[in-house]
N, CA and C atoms as an extended XYZ file, in Angstrom:
285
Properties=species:S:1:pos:R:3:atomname:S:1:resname:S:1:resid:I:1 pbc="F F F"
N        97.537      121.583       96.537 N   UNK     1
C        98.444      120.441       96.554 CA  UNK     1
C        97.644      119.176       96.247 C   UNK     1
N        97.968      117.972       95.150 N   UNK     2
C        97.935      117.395       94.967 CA  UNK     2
C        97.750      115.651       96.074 C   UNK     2
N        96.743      115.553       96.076 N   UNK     3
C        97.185      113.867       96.666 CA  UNK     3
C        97.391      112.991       95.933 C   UNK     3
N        98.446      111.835       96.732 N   UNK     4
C        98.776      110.664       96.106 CA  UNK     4
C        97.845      109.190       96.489 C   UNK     4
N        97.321      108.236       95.629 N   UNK     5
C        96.717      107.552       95.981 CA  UNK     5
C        97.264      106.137       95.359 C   UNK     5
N        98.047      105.158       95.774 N   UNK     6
C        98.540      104.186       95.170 CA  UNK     6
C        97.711      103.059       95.199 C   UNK     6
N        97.517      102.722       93.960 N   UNK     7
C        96.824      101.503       93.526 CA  UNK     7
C        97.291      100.423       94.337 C   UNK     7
N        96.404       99.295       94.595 N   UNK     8
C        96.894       97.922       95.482 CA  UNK     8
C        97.722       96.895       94.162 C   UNK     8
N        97.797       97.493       92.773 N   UNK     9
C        98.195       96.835       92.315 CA  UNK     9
C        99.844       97.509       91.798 C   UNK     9
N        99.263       98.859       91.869 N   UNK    10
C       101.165       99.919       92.439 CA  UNK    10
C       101.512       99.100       93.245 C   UNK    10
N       101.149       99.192       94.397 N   UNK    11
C       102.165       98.291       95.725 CA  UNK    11
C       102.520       97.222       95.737 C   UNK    11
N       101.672       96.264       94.958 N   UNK    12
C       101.872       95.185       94.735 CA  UNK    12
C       103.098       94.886       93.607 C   UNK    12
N       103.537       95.962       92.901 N   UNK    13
C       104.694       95.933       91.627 CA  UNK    13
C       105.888       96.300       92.727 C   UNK    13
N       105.660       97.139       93.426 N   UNK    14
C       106.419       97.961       94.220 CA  UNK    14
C       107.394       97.103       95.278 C   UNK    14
N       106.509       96.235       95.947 N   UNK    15
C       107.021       94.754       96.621 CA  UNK    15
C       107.363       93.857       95.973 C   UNK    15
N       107.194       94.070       94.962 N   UNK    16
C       107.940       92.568       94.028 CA  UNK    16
C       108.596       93.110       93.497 C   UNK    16
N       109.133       93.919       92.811 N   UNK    17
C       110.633       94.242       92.394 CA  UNK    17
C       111.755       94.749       94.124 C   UNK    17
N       111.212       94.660       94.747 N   UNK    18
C       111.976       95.045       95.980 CA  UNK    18
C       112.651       93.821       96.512 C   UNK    18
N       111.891       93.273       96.540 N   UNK    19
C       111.561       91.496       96.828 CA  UNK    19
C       113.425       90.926       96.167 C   UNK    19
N       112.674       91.427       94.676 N   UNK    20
C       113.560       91.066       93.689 CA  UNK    20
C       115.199       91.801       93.560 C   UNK    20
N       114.706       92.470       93.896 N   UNK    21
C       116.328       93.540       94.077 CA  UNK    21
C       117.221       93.808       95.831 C   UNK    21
N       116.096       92.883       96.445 N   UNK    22
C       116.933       92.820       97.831 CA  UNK    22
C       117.655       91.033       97.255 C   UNK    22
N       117.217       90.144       96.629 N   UNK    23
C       118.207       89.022       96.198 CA  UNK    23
C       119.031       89.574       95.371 C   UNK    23
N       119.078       90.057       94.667 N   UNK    24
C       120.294       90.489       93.985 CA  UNK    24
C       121.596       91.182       94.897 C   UNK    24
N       120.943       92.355       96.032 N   UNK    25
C       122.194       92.951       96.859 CA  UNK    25
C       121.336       93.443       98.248 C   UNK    25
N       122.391       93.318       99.324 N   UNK    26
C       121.404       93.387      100.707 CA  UNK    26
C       121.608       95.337      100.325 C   UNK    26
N       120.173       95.605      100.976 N   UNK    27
C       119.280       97.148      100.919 CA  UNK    27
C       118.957       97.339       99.419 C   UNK    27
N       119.163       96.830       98.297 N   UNK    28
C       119.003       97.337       96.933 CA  UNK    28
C       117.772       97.294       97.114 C   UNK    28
N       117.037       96.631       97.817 N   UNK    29
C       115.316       97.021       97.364 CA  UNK    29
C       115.083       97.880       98.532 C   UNK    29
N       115.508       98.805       99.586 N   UNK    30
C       115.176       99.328      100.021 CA  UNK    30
C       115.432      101.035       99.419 C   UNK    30
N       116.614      100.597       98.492 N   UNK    31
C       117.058      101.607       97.687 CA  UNK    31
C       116.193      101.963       96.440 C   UNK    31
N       115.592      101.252       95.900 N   UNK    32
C       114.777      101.033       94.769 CA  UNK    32
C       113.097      101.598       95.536 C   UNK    32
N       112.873      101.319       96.167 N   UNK    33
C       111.926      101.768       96.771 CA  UNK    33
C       111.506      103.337       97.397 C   UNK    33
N       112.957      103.438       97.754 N   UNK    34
C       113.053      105.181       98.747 CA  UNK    34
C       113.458      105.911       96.821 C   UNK    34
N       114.157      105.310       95.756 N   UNK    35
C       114.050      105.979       94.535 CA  UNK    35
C       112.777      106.588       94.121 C   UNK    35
N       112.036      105.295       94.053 N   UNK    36
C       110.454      105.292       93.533 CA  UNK    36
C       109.531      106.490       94.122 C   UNK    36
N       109.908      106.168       95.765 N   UNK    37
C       108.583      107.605       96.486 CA  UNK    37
C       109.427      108.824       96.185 C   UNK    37
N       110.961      108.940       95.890 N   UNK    38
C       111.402      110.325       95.510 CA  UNK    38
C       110.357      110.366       93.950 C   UNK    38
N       110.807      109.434       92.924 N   UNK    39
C       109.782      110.281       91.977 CA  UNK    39
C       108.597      110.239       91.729 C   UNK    39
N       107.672      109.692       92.618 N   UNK    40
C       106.156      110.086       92.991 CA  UNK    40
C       106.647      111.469       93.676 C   UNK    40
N       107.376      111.895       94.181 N   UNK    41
C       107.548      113.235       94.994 CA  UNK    41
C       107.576      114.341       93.560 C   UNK    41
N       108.262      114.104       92.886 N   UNK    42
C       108.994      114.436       91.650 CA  UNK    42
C       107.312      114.673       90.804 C   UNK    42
N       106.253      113.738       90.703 N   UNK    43
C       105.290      113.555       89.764 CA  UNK    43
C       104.187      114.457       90.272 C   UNK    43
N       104.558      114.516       91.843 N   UNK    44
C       103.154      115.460       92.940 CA  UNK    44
C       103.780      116.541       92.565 C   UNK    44
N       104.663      116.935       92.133 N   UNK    45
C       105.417      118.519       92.175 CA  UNK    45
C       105.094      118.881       90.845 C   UNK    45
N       105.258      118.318       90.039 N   UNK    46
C       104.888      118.495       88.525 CA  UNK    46
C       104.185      117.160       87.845 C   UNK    46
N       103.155      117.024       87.961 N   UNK    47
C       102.298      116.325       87.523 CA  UNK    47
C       102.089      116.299       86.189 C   UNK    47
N       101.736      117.458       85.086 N   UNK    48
C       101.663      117.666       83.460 CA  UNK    48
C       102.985      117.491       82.787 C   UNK    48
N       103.965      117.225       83.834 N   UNK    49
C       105.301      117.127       82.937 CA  UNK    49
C       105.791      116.494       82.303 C   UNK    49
N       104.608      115.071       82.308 N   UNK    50
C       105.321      113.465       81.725 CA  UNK    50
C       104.000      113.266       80.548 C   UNK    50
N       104.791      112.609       79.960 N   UNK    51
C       103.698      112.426       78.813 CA  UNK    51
C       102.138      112.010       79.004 C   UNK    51
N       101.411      111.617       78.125 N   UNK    52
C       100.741      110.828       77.929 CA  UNK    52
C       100.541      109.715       77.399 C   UNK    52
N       100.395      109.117       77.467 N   UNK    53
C       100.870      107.671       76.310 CA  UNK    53
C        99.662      107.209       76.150 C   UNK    53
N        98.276      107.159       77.017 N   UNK    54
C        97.295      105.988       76.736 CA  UNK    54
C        96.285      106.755       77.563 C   UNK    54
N        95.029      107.313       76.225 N   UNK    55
C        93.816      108.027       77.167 CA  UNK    55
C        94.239      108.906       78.106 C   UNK    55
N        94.034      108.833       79.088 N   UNK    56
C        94.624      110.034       80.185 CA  UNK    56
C        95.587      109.529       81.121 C   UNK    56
N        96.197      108.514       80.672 N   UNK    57
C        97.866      107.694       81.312 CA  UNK    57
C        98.804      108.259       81.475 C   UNK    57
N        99.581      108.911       82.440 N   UNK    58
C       100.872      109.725       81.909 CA  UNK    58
C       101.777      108.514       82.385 C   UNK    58
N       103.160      108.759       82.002 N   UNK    59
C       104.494      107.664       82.597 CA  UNK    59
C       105.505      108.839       82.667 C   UNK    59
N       106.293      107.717       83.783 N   UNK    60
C       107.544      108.562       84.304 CA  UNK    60
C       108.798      107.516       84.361 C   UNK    60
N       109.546      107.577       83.689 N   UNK    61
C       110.454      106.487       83.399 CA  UNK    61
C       111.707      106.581       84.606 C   UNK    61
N       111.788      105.863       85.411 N   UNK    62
C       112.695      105.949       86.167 CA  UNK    62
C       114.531      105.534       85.646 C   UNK    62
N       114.948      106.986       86.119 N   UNK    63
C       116.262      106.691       84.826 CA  UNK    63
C       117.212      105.633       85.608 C   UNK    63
N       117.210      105.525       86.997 N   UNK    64
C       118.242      104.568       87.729 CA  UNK    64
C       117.445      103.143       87.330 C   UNK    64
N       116.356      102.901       87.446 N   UNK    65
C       116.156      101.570       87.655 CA  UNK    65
C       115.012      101.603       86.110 C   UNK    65
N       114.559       99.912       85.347 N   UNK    66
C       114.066      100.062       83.875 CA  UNK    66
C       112.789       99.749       84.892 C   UNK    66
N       112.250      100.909       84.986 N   UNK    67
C       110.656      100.720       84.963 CA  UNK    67
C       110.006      102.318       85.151 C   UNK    67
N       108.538      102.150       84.575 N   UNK    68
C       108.193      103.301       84.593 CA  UNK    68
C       106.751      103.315       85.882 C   UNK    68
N       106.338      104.758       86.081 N   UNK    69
C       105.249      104.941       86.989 CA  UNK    69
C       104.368      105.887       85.931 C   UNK    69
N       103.270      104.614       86.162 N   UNK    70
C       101.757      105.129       85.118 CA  UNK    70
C       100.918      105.395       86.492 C   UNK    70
N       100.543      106.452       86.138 N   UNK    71
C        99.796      107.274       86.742 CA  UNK    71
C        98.195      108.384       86.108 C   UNK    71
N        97.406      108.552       86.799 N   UNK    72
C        96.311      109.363       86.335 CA  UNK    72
C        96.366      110.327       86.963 C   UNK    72
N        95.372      111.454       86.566 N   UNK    73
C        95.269      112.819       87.172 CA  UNK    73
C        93.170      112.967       87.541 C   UNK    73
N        93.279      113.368       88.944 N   UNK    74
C        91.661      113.126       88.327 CA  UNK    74
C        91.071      114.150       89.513 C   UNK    74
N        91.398      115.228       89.142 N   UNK    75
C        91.003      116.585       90.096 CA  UNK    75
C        92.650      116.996       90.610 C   UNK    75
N        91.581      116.917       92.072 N   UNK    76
C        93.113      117.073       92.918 CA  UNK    76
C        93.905      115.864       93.905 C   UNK    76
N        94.027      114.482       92.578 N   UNK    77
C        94.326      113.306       93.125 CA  UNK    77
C        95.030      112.787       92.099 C   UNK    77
N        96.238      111.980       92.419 N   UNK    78
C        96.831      111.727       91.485 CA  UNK    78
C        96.782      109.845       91.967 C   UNK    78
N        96.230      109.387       90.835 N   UNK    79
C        96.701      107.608       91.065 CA  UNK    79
C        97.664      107.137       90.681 C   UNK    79
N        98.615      106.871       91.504 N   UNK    80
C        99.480      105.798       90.920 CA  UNK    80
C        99.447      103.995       90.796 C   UNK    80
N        99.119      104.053       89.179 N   UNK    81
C        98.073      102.465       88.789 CA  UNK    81
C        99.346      101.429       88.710 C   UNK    81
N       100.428      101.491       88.452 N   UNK    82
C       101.274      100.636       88.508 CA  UNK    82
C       103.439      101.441       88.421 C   UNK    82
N       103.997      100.321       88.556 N   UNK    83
C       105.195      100.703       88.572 CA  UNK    83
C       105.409       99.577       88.074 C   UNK    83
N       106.194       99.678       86.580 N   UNK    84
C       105.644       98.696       85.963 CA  UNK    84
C       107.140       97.996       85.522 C   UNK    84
N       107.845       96.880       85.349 N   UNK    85
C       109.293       96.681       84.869 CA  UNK    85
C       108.938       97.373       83.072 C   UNK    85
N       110.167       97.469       82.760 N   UNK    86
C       110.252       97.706       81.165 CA  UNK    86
C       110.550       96.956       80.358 C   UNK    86
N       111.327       95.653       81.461 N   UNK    87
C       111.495       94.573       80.129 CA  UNK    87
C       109.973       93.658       80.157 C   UNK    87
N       108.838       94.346       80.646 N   UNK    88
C       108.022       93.133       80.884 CA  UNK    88
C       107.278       93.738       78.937 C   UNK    88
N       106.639       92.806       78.707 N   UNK    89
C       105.827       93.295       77.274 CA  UNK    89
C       104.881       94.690       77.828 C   UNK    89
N       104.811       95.639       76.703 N   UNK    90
C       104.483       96.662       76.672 CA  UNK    90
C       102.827       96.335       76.521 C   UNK    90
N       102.393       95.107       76.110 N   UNK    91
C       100.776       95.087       76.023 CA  UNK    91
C       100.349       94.841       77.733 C   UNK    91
N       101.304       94.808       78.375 N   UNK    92
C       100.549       94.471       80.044 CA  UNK    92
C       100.267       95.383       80.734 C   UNK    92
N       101.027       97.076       79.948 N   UNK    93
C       101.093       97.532       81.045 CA  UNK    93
C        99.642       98.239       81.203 C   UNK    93
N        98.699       98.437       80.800 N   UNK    94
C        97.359       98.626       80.839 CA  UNK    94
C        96.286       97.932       81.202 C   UNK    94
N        97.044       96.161       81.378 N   UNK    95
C        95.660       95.420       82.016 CA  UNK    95
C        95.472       95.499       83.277 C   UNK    95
């Protein structure tokens, strides 16, 4: 079995769209959030199932909400480096 290890800069995407989606509707960011660790659950279960997009980057596009989870594989540890919006420019999501 696989571990999960979330980047401080994952959590840090993770709280700010929550942030952002509890002003929009009361619990929507608590909803957006319990989405997100279902598909890190989803990514620990099948890890090779999502592409690659960048060096050894895979993404997992979350179909309810526009953002994806970039993630690495590096033994028996999986990083999750960001959760990233989709309308943000596509050159950020690697810095």
């Amino acid at each position: 079995m696989k571990q999960i290890i979330f980047t401080n800069r994952a959590i840090g995407d993770i709280k700010k769209a929550k942030k952002w989606y509890e002003k929009q509707q009361e619990n929507l960011g608590n909803k957006f959030a319990d989405y997100v660790f279902k598909c890190v659950d989803e990514i620990k279960s099948h890890p090779l199932s999502y592409p690659n997009k960048y060096k050894y980057v895979r993404e997992m596009y979350i179909r309810k909400y526009p953002y994806l989870i970039i993630y690495s594989i590096e033994e028996k540890i999986i990083f999750i480096l960001r959760v990233f919006p989709c309308k943000t420019s596509p050159k950020k999501k690697y810095n």
